[in-house]
N, CA and C atoms as a LAMMPS dump frame, in Angstrom:
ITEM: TIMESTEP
0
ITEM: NUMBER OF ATOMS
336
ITEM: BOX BOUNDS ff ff ff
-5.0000000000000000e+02 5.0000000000000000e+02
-5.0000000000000000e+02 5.0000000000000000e+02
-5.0000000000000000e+02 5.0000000000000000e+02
ITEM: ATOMS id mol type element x y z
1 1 1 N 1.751 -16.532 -0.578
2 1 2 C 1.473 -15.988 -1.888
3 1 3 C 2.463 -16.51 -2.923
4 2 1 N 3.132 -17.482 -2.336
5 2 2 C 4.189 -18.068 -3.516
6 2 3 C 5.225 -17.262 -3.946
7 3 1 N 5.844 -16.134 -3.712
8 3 2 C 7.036 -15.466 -3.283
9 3 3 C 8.153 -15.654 -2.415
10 4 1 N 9.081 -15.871 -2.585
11 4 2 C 9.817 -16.378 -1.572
12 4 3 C 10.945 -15.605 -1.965
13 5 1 N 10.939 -14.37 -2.649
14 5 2 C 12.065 -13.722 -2.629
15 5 3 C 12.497 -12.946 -1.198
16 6 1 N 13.611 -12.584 -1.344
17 6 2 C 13.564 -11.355 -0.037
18 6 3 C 12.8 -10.176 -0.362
19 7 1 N 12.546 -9.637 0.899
20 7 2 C 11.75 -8.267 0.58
21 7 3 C 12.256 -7.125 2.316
22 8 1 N 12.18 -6.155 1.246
23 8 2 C 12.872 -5.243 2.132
24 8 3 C 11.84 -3.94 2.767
25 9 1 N 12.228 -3.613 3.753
26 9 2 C 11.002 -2.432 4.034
27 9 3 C 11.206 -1.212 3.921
28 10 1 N 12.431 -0.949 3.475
29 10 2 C 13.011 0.412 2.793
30 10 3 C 13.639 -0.359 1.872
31 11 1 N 13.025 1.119 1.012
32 11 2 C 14.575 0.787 -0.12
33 11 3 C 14.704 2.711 -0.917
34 12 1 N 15.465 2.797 -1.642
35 12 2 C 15.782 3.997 -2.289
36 12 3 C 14.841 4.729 -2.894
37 13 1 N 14.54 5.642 -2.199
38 13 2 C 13.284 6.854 -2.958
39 13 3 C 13.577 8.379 -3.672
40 14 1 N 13.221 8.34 -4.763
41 14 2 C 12.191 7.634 -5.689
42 14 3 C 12.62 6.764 -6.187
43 15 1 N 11.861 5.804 -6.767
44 15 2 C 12.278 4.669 -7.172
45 15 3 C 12.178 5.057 -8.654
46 16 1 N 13.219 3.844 -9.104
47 16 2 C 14.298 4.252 -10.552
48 16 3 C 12.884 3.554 -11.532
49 17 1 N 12.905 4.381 -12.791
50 17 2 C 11.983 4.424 -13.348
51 17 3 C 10.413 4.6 -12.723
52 18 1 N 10.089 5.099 -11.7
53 18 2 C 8.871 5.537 -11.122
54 18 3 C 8.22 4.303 -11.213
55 19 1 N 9.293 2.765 -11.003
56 19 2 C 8.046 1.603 -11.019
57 19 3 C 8.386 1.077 -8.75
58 20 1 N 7.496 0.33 -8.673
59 20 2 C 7.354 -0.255 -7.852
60 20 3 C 8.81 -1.261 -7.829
61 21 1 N 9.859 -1.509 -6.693
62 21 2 C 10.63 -2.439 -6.741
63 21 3 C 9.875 -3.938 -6.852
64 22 1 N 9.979 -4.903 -7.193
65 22 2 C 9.816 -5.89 -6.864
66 22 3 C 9.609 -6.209 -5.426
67 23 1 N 11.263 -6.23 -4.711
68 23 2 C 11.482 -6.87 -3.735
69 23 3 C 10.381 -5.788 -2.438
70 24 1 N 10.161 -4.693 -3.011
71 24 2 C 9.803 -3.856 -1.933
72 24 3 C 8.449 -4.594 -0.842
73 25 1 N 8.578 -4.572 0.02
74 25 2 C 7.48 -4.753 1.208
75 25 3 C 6.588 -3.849 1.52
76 26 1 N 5.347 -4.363 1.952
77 26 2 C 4.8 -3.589 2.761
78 26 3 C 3.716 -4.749 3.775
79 27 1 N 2.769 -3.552 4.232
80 27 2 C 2.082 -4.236 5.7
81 27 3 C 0.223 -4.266 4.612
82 28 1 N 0.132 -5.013 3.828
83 28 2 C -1.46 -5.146 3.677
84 28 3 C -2.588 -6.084 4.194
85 29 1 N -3.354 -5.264 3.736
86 29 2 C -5.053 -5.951 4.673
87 29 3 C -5.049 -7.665 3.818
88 30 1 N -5.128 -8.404 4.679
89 30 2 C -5.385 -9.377 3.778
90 30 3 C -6.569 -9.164 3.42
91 31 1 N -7.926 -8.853 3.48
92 31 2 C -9.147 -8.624 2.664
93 31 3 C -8.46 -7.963 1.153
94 32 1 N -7.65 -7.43 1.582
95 32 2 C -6.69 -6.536 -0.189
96 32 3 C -6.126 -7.802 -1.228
97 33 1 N -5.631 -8.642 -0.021
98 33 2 C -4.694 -9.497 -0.584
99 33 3 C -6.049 -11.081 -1.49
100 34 1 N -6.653 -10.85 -0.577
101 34 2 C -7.643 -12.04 -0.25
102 34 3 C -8.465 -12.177 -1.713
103 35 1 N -8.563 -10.457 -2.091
104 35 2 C -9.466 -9.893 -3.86
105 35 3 C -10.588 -9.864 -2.677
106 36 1 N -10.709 -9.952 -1.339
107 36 2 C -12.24 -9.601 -0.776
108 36 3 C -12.973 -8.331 -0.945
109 37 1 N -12.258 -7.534 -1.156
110 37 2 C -12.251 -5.908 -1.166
111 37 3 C -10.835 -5.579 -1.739
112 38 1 N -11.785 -3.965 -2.599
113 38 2 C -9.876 -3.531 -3.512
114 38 3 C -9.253 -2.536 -2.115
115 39 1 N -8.488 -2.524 -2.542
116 39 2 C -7.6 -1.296 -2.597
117 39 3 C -8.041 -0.253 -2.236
118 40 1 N -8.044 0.837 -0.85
119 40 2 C -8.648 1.42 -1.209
120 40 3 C -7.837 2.988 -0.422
121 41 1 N -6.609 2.661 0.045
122 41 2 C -5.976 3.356 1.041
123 41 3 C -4.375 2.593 0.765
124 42 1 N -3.738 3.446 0.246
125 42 2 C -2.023 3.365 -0.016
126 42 3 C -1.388 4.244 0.763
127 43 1 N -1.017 3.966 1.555
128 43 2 C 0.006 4.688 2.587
129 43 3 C 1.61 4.923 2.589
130 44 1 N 2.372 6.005 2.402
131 44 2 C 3.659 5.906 2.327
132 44 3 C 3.997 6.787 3.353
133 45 1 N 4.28 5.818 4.687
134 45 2 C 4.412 7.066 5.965
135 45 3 C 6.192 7.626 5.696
136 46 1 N 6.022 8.553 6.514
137 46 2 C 7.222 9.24 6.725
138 46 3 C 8.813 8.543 6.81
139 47 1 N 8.407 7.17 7.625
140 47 2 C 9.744 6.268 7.737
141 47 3 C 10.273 5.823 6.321
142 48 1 N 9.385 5.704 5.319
143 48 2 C 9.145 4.928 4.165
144 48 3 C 8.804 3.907 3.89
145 49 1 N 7.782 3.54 4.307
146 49 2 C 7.255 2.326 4.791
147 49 3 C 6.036 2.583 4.079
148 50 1 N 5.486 1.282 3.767
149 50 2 C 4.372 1.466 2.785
150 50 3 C 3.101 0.329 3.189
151 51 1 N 2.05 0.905 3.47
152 51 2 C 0.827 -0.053 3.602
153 51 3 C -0.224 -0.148 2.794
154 52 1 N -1.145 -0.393 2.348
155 52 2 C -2.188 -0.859 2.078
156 52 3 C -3.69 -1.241 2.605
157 53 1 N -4.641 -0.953 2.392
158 53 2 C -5.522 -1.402 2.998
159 53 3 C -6.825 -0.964 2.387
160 54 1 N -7.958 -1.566 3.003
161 54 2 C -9.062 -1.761 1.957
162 54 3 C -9.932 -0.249 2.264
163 55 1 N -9.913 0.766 3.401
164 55 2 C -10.119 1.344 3.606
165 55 3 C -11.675 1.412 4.845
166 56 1 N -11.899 0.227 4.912
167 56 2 C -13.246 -0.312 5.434
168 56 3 C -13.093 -0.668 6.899
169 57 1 N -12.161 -2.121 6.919
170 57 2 C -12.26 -2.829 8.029
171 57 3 C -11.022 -2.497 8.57
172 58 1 N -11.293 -2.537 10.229
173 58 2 C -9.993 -2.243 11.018
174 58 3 C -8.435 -2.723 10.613
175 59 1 N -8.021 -2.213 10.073
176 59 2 C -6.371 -2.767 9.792
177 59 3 C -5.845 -3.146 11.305
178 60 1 N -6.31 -2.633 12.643
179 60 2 C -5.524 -2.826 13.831
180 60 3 C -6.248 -3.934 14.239
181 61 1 N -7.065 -4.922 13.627
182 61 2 C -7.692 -5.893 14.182
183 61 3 C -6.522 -6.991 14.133
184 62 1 N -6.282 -7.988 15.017
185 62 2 C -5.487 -8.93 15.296
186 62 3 C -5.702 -9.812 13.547
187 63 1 N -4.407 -10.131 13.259
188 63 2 C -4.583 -11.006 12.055
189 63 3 C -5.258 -10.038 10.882
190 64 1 N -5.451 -8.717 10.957
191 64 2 C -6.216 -8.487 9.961
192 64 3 C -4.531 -7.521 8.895
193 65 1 N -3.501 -7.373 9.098
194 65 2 C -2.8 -7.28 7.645
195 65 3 C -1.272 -8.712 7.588
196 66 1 N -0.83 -8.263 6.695
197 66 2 C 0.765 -9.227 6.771
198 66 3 C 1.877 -8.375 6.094
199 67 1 N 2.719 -8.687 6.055
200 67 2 C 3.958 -8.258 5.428
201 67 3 C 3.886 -9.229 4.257
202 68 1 N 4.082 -8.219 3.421
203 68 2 C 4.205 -9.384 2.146
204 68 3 C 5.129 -8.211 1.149
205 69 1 N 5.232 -8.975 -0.276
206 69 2 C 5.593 -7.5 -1.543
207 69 3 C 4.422 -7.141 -1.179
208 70 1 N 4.587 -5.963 -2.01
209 70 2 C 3.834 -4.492 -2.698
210 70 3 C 2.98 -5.218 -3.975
211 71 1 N 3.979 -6.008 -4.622
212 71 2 C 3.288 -6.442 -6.022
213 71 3 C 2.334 -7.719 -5.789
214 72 1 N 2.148 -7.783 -4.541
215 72 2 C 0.937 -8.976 -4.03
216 72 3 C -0.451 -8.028 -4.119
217 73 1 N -0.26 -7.034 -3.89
218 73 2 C -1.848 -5.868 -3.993
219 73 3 C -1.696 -5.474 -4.895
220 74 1 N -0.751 -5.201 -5.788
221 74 2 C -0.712 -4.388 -7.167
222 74 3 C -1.415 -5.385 -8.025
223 75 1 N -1.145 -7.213 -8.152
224 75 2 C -1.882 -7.913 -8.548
225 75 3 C -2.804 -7.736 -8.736
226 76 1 N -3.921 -7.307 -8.08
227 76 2 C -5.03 -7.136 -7.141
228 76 3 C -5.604 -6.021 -8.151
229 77 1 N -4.616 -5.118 -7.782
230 77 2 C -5.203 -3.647 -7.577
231 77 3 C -4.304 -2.819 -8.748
232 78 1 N -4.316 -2.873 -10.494
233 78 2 C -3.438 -2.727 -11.188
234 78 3 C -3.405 -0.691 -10.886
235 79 1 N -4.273 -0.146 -10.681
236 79 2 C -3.977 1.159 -10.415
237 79 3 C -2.862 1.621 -9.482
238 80 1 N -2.529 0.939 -8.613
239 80 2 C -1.821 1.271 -7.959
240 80 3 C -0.378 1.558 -7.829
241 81 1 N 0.079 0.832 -9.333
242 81 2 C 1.119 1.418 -10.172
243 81 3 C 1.411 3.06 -9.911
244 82 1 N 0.247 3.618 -10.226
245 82 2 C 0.518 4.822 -10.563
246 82 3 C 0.76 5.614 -9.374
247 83 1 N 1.123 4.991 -7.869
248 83 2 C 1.249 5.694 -6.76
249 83 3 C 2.626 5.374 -6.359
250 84 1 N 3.667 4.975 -7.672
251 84 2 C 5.108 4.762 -6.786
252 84 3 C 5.386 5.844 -6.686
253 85 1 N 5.242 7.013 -6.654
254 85 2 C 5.66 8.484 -6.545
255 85 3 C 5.125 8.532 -5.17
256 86 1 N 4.459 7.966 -5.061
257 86 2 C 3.83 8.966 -4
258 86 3 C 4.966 9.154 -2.6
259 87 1 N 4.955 10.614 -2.116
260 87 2 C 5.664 11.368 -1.839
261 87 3 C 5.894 10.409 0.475
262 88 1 N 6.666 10.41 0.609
263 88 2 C 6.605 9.499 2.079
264 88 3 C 5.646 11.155 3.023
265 89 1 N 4.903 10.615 3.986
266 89 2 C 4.209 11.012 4.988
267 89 3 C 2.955 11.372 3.654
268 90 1 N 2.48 11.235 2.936
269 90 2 C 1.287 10.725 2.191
270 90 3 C 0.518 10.078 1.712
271 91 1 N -0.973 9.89 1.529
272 91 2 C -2.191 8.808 1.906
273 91 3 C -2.847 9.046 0.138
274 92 1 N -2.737 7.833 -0.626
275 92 2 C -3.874 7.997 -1.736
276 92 3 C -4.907 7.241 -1.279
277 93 1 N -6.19 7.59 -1.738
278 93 2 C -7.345 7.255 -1.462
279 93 3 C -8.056 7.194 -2.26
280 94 1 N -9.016 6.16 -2.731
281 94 2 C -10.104 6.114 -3.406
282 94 3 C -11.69 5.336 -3.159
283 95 1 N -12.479 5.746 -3.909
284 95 2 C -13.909 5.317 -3.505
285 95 3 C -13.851 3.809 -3.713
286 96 1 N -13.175 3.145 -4.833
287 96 2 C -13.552 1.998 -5.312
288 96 3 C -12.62 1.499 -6.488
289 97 1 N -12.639 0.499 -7.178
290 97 2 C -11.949 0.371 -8.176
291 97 3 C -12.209 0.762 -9.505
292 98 1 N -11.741 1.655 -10.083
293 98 2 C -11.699 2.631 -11.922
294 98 3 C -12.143 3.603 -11.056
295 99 1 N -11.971 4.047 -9.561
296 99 2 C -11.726 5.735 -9.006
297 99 3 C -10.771 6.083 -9.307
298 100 1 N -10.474 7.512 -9.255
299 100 2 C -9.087 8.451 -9.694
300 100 3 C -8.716 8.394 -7.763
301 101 1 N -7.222 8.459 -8.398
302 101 2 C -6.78 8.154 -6.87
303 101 3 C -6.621 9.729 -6.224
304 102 1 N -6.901 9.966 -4.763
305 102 2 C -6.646 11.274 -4.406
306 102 3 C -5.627 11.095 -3.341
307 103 1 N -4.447 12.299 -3.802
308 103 2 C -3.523 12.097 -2.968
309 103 3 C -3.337 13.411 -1.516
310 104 1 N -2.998 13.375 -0.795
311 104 2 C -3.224 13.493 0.762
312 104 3 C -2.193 13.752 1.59
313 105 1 N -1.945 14.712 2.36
314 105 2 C -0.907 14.272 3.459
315 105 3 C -1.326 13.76 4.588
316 106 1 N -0.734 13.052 5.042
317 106 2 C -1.138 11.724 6.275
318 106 3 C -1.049 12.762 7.176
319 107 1 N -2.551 12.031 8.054
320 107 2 C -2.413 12.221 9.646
321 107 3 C -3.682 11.467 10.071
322 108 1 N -2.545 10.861 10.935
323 108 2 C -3.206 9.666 11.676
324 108 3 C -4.23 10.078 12.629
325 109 1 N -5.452 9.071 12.469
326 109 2 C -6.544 9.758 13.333
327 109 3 C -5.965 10.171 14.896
328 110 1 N -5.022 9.751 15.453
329 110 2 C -5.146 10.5 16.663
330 110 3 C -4.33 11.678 16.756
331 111 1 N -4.163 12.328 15.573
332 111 2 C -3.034 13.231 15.328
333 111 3 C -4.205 14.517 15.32
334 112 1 N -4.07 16.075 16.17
335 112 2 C -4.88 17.024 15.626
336 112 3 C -5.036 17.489 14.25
């Protein structure tokens, strides 16, 4: 993606001015990355770790996310600005792109 800065997979929460770090990382779908499909599932699990994904196709499929920035899907996906808050062990979700995002506490499907 033509980035070659460092990127980190934690960094200090909340983040200063409620923007997205630059350097920050996460794990997205390349279909997110690809513009194949938006955005459709922002994840900030509990570790602080942050994913992405289109909400559709298996994220656990071999080859199907990467480590990259955050601001490689924000490209993408300019709403997603508005989820640097979002709180760690919580899931925003939306139908599609110009949906209102709904925010969630995570639990992973094999979780009761």
């Amino acid at each position: 993606m033509g980035d070659t800065g460092e990127m980190f997979q934690h960094l200090p929460f909340p983040f200063e001015g409620r923007t997205f770090p630059r350097r920050l990382g996460a794990v997205v779908q390349r279909t997110v990355l690809s513009g194949e499909a938006p955005a459709r599932e922002v994840v900030h699990t509990p570790d602080g770790s942050w994913l992405v994904g289109d909400g559709i196709n298996d994220p656990n499929e071999p080859d199907a996310c990467v480590a990259t920035h955050i601001w490689h899907a924000i490209d993408r996906n300019s709403s997603m600005t508005e989820l640097s808050d979002l709180p760690p062990g919580h899931i925003a979700t939306r139908s599609g792109p110009g949906d209102h995002w709904t925010v969630s506490p995570l639990q992973w499907s094999n979780e009761p």
